[in-house]
C-alpha positions in Angstrom: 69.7 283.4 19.8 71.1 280.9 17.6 69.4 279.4 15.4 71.6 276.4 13.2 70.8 273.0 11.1 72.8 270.3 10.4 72.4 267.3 8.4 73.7 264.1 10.7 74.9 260.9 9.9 74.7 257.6 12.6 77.6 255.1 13.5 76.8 251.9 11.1 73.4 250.4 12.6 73.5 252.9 15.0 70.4 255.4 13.8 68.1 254.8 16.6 70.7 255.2 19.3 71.4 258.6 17.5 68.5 259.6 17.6 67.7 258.8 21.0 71.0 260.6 22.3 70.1 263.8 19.8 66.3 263.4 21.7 67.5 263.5 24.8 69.5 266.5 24.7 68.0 270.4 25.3 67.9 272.7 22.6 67.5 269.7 20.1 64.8 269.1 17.5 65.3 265.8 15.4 63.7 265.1 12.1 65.0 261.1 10.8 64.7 260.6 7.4 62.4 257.6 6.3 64.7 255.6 4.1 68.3 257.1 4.6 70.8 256.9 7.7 70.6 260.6 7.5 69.2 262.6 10.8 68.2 266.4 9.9 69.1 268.4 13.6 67.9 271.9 14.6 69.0 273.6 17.1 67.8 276.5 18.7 70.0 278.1 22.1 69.1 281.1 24.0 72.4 282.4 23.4 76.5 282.5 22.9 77.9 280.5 25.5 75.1 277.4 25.6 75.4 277.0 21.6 79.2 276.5 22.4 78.3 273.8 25.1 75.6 272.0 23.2 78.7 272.2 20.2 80.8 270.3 22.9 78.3 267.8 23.8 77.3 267.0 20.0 81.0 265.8 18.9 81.1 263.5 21.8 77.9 261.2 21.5 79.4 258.0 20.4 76.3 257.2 18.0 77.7 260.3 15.4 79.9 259.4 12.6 79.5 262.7 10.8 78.0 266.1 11.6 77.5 269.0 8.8 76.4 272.6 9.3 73.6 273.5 6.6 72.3 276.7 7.7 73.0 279.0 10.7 71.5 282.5 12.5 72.5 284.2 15.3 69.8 287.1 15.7 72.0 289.8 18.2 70.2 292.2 19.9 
């Protein structure tokens, strides 16, 4: 199960939207930062193929300007 954060940066003004979009999507846990533009995502897949589609689906929300990997885990059985 993969396990991976990332820190997440909005289109200008576009922070809420973000958010909402990252909310609104399976897998995804959303912490905003209080005084920053800054979004930090977890996400947490059941396996392989749906990280690689949830991957897909992340670089095409038009609220994201930026998206960095700060940690990932892939526990195999």
């Amino acid at each position: 199960m993969p396990i991976l954060s990332y820190l997440v940066l909005p289109q200008a003004g576009a922070k809420e939207q973000l958010c909402a979009d990252l909310a609104a999507i399976e897998y995804c846990e959303i912490i905003p930062a209080d005084n920053e533009e800054a979004v930090v995502l977890v996400t947490d897949t059941p396996d392989e193929e749906t990280e690689k589609n949830l991957q897909k689906m992340l670089k095409n929300l038009s609220s994201l300007q930026s998206i960095s990997m700060t940690f990932g885990h892939n526990a195999e059985l």
